[in-house]
C-alpha positions as CSV (number, residue, x, y, z in Angstrom):
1,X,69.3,104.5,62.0
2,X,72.4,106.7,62.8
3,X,72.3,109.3,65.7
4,X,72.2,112.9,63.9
5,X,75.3,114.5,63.1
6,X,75.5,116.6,66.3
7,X,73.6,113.9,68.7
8,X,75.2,112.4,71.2
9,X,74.0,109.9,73.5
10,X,73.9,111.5,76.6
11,X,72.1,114.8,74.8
12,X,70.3,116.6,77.7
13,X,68.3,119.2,76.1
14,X,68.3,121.4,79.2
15,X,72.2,122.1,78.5
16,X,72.5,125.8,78.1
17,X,76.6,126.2,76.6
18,X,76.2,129.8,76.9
19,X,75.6,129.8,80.4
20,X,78.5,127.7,81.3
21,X,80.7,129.8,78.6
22,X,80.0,132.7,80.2
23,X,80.3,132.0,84.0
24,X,83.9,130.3,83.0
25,X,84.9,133.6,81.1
26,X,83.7,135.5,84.3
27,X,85.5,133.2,86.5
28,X,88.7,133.4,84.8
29,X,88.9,137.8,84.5
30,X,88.2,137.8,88.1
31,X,90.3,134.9,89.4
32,X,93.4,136.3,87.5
33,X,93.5,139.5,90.5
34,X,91.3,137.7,92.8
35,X,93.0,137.8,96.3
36,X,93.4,134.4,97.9
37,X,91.0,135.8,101.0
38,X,88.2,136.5,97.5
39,X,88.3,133.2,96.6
40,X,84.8,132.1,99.0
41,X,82.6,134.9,97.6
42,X,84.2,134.5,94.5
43,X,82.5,130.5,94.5
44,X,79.4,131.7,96.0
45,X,78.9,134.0,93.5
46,X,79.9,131.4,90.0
47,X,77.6,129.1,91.9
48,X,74.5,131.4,92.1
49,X,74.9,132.6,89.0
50,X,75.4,129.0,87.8
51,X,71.7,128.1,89.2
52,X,74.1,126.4,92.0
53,X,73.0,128.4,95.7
54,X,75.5,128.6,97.5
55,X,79.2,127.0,97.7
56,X,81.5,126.9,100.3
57,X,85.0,125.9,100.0
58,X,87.4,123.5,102.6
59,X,90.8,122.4,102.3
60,X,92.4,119.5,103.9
61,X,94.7,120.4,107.1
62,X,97.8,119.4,107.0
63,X,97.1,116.2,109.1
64,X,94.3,115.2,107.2
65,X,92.0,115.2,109.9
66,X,89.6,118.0,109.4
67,X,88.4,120.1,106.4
68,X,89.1,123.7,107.4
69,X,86.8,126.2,105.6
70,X,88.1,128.8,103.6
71,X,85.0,131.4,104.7
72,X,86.7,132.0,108.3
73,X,83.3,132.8,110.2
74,X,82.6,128.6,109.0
75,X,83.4,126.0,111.2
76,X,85.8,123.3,110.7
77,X,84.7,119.6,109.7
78,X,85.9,116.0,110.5
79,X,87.5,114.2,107.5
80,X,86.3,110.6,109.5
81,X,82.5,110.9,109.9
82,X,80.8,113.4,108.1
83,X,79.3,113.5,104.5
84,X,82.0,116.2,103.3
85,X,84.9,114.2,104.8
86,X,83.4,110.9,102.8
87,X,83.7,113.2,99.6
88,X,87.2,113.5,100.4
89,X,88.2,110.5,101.4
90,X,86.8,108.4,98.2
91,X,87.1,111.1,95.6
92,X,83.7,111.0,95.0
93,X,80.4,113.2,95.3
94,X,79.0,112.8,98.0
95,X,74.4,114.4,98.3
96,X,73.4,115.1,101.5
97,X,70.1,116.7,103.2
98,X,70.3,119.7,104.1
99,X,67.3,120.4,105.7
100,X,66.2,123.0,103.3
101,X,67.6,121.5,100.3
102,X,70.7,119.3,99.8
103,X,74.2,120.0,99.7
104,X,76.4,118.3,97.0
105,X,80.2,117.8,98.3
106,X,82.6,117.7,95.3
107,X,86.2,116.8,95.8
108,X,88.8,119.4,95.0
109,X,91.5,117.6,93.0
110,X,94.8,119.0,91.2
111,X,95.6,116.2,89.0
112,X,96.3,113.4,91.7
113,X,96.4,115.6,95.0
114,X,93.1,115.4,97.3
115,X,92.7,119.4,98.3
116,X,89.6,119.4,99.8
117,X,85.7,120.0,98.8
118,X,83.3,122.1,97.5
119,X,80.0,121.9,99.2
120,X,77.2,123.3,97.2
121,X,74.1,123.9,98.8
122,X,70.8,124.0,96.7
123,X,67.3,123.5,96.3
124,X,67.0,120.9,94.1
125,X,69.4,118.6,92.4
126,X,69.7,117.0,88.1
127,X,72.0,115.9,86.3
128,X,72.6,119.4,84.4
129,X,73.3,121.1,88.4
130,X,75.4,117.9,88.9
131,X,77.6,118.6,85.9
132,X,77.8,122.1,86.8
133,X,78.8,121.5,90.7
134,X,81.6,119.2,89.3
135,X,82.9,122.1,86.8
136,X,83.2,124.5,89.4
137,X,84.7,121.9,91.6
138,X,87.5,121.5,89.0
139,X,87.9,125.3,88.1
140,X,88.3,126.4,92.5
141,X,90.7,123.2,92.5
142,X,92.7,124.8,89.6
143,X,92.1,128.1,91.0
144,X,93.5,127.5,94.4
145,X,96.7,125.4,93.1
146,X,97.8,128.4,91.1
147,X,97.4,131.1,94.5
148,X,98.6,128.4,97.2
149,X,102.0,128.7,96.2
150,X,102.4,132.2,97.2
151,X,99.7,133.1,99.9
152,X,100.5,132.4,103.2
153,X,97.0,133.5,104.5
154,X,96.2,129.7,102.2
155,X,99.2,127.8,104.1
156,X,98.2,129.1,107.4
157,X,94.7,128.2,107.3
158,X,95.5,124.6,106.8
159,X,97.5,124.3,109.8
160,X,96.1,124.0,113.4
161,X,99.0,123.9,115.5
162,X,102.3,126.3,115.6
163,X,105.0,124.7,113.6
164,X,109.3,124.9,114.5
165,X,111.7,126.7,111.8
166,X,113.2,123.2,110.9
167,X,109.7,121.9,110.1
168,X,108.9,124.8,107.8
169,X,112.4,125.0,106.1
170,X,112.0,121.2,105.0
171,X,107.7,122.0,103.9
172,X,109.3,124.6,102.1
173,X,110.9,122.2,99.9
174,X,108.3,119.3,99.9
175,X,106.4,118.8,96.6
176,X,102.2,117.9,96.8
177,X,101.6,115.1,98.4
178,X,100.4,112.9,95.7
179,X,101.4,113.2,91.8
180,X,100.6,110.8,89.1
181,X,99.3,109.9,85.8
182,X,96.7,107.4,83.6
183,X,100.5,105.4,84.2
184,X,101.3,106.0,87.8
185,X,100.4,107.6,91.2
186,X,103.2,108.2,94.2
187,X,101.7,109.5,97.0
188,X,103.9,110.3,100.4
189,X,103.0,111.3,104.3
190,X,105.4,112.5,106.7
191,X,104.9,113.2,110.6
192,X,105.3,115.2,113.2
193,X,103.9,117.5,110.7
194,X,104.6,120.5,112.8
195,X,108.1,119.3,114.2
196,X,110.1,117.2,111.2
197,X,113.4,118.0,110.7
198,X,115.6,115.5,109.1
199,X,112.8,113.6,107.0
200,X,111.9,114.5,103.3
201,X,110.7,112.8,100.5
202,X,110.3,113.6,96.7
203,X,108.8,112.4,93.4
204,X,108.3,113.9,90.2
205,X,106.8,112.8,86.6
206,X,109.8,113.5,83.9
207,X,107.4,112.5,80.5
208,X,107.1,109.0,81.1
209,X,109.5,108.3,84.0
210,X,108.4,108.6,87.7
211,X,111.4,110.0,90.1
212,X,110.8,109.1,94.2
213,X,113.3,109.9,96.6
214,X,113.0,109.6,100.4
215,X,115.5,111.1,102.7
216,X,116.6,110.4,106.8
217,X,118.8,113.3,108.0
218,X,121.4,112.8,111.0
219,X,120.4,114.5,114.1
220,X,116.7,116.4,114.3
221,X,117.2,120.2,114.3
222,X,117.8,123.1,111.9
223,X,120.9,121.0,110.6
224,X,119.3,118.0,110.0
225,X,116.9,120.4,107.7
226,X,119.3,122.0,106.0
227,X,121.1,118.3,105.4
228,X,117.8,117.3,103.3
229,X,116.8,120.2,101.9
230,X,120.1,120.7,100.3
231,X,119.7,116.9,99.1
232,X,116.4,117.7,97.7
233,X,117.7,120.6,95.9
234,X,120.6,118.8,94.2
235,X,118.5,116.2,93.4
236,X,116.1,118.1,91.6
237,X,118.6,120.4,89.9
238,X,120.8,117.5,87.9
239,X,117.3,115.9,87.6
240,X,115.7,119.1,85.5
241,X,119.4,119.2,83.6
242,X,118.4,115.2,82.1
243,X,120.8,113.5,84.2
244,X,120.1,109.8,85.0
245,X,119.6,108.4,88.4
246,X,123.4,107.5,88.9
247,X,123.9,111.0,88.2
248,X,121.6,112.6,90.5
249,X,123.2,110.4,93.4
250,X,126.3,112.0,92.7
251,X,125.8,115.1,92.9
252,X,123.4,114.9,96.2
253,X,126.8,113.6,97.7
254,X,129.6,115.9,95.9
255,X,126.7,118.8,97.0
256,X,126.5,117.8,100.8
257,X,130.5,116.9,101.0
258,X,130.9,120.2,99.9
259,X,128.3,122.6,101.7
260,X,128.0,120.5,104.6
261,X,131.0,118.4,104.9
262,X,130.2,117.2,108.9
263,X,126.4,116.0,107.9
264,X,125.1,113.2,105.9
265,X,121.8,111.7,105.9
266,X,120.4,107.9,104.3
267,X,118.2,107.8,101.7
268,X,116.5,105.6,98.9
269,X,116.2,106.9,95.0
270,X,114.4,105.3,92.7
271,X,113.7,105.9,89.1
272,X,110.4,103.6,87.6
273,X,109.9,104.0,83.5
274,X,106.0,104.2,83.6
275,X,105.8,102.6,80.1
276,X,107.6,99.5,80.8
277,X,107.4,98.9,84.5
278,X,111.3,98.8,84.9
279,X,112.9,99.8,88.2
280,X,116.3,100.9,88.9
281,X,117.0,102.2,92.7
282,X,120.0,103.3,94.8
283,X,120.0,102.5,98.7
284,X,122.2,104.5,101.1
285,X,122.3,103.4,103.8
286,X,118.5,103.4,104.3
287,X,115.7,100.6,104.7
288,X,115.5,98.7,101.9
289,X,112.4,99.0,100.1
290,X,109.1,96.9,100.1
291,X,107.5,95.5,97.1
292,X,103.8,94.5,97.1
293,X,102.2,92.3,94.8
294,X,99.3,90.3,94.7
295,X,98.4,91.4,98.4
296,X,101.8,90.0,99.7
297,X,105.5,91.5,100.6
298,X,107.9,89.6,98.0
299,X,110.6,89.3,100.8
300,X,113.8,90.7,99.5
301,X,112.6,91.2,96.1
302,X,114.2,94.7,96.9
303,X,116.7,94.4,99.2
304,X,120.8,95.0,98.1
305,X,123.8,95.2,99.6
306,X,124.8,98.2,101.4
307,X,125.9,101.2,100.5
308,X,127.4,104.0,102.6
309,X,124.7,107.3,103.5
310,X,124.7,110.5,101.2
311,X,127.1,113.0,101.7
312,X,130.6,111.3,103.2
313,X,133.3,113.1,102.2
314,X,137.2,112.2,101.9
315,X,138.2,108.5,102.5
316,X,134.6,107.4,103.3
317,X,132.8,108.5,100.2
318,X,132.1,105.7,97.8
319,X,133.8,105.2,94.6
320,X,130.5,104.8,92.5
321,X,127.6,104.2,93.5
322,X,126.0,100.8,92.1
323,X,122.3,100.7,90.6
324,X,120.2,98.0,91.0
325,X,117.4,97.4,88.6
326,X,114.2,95.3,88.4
327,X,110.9,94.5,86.1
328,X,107.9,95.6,87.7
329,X,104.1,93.9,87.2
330,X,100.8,95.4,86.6
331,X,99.5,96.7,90.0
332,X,102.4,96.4,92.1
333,X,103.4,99.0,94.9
334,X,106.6,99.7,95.7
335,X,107.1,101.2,99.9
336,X,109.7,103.5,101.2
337,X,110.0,104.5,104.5
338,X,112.3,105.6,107.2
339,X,113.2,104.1,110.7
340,X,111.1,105.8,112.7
341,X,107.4,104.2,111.0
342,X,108.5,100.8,112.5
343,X,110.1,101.9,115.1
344,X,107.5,104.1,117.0
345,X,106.4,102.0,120.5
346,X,103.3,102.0,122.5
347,X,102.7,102.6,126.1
348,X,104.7,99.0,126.9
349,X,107.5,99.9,124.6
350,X,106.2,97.5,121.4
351,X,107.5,98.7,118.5
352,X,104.6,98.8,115.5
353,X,106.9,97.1,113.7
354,X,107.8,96.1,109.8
355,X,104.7,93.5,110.2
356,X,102.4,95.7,111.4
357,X,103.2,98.1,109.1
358,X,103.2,95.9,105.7
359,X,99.8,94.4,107.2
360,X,98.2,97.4,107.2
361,X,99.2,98.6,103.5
362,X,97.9,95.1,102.2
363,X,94.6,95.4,104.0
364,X,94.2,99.0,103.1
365,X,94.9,98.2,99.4
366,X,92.4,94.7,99.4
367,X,90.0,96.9,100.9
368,X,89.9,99.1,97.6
369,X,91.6,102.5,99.3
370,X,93.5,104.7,97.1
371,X,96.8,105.0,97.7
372,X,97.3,108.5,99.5
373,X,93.9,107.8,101.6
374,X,95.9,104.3,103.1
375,X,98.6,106.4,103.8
376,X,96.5,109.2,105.4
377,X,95.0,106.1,107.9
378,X,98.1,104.5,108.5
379,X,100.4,107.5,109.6
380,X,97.1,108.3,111.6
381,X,97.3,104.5,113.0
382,X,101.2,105.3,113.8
383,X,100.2,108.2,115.5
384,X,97.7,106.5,117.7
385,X,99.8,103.6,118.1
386,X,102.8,106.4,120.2
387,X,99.8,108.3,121.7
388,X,100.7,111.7,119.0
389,X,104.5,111.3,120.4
390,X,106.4,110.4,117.8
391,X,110.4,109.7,119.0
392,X,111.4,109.8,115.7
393,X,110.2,111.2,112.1
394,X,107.9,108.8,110.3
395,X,107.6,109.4,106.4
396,X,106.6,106.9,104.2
397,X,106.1,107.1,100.1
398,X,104.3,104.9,98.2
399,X,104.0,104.3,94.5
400,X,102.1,102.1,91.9
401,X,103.0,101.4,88.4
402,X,99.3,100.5,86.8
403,X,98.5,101.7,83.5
């Protein structure tokens, strides 16, 4: 016999739609003039109303290393060893006791980028709460997204350490840290977080096409800043007119030749059709990419011959810039990096090295980690490795084509 028109087979009879209608109609009057700093008791309050307790909100520091809560009299959480930063780490609920009830930690997701969690904290736990828990989850993650671009009370919360003008110049530019699609996912890290200057990196999904871009500015001050950002902005600007990739490369160098004729920086562009798994890249001057497949580093599968770095003017500009292309498979991940990932040394002056480096990706990936959560470990295991010193900028991007 066939299920009633209106059955479904999950039915839960307990579902009340009016309750949910009405708590999201509340939540999206008041979140439309809610200050960034209303945002906690604006979640504690949808969540009691929602038969939830009581919620409480973190985001992600800009290291990854703790959850800092938005509610400012809350303490701060480790992202490595406690039930919220497990939630975070795997995208996944995570139920813990609570003593006098249990606490639910939701990740806070925009589309691809990890935010944070939501911790809800109540008595007793179905699968109609559950539901609810990862609604509200969604809506805060939506909610926050839309303020965090303007509120610096949001950006300065995430940060636990004073950062130099040439760091926040180049953040200023920087898009999320992971984007993606049912297609693709590009995720990037990039340390010192507080003192870069002449790293970058961007991505961006154009309808079916994924854009990545790292960048290595000459020298490590305001300049070198200013050398990237500039780059970035070019970029992105023939990029949004529907130029191609040989036409964005042009005009990051005709843009630096002519704003800042005595700087230049390396850098890899890459453009992957998420449909068809084709590749095209440019390499200036920079490390030539890695590509992963089947838990191995296809030597050379990437590598071309040189081309000069972004930006030389006069007789040491290129003629044209030649594109390389090649035909992706299901699951493989493509790297980009710059020098100063496998060139950061320990106390004995060993450098991590290109090994080292690759090694990690490929046991991070066969382990079943999501891309940006490898990353997140590995820049933390370059970190480590130079005892929080870094010598050089370390930023490394890494994409998958997997539909």
């Amino acid at each position: 016999m066939s299920d009633p028109p209106h059955a479904t087979a999950d039915f839960d009879p307990t579902f009340d739609p009016t309750v949910d209608e009405n708590q999201l109609d509340r939540l999206i009057t008041e979140a439309q003039t809610a200050l960034p700093v209303e945002i906690p008791a604006l979640a504690d309050q949808c969540a009691s109303a929602l038969g939830l307790g009581t919620a409480r909100l973190y985001l992600a520091d800009l290291q990854q290393r703790l959850l800092v809560p938005l509610d400012e009299a809350l303490e701060s959480l480790p992202v490595e060893g406690s039930s919220a930063g497990w939630a975070y780490r795997t995208v996944s609920p995570r139920v813990a006791d609570a003593g006098d009830g249990l606490i639910v930690w939701m990740p806070l997701v925009d589309g691809a980028e990890r935010l944070g969690v939501l911790g809800v904290h109540t008595a007793s736990l179905d699968a109609l709460l559950l539901r609810r828990s990862r609604m509200l989850a969604h809506l805060f993650a939506m909610l926050i997204t839309s303020k965090r671009a303007y509120s610096d009370w949001l950006a300065a919360r995430t940060r636990t350490a004073t950062m130099r003008l040439p760091a926040e110049m180049v953040r200023a530019f920087l898009p999320p840290r992971t984007i993606g699609s049912s297609r693709c996912v590009s995720t990037a890290v990039l340390e010192p977080a507080y003192d870069i200057a002449g790293d970058a990196f961007d991505h961006s999904v154009v309808k079916n096409v994924l854009h990545t871009m790292i960048l290595d500015g000459m020298g490590h001050d305001l300049i070198a800043g200013l050398t990237t950002s500039v780059a970035m902005a070019a970029a992105r600007n023939t990029r949004r007119g529907g130029g191609d990739l040989t036409d964005i490369v042009g005009s990051v160098d005709q843009a630096l030749a002519q704003w800042l004729p005595d700087h230049f920086c390396t850098g890899v562009l890459c453009r992957l059709d998420a449909l068809t798994g084709m590749l095209r890249w440019v390499n200036c001057g920079h490390p030539p990419p890695l590509l992963i497949r089947d838990e191995r580093v296809l030597a050379g599968a990437l590598e071309s011959p040189a081309q000069p770095p972004l930006g030389l003017a006069g007789s040491l500009a290129p003629a044209a810039r030649r594109v390389y292309e090649t035909k992706l498979e299901l699951g493989d991940c493509v790297l980009l990096y710059t020098d100063g990932v496998v060139e950061a040394r320990d106390a004995d002056g060993t450098e991590f090295g290109l090994d080292r480096f690759t090694d990690f990706i490929i046991r991070s990936n066969a382990a079943g980690q999501r891309p940006a959560e490898v990353l997140r470990l590995l820049i933390h295991a370059i970190l480590d490795y130079q005892r929080n010193q870094l010598r050089d900028d370390a930023t490394i991007l890494l994409f998958e084509w997997g539909p």
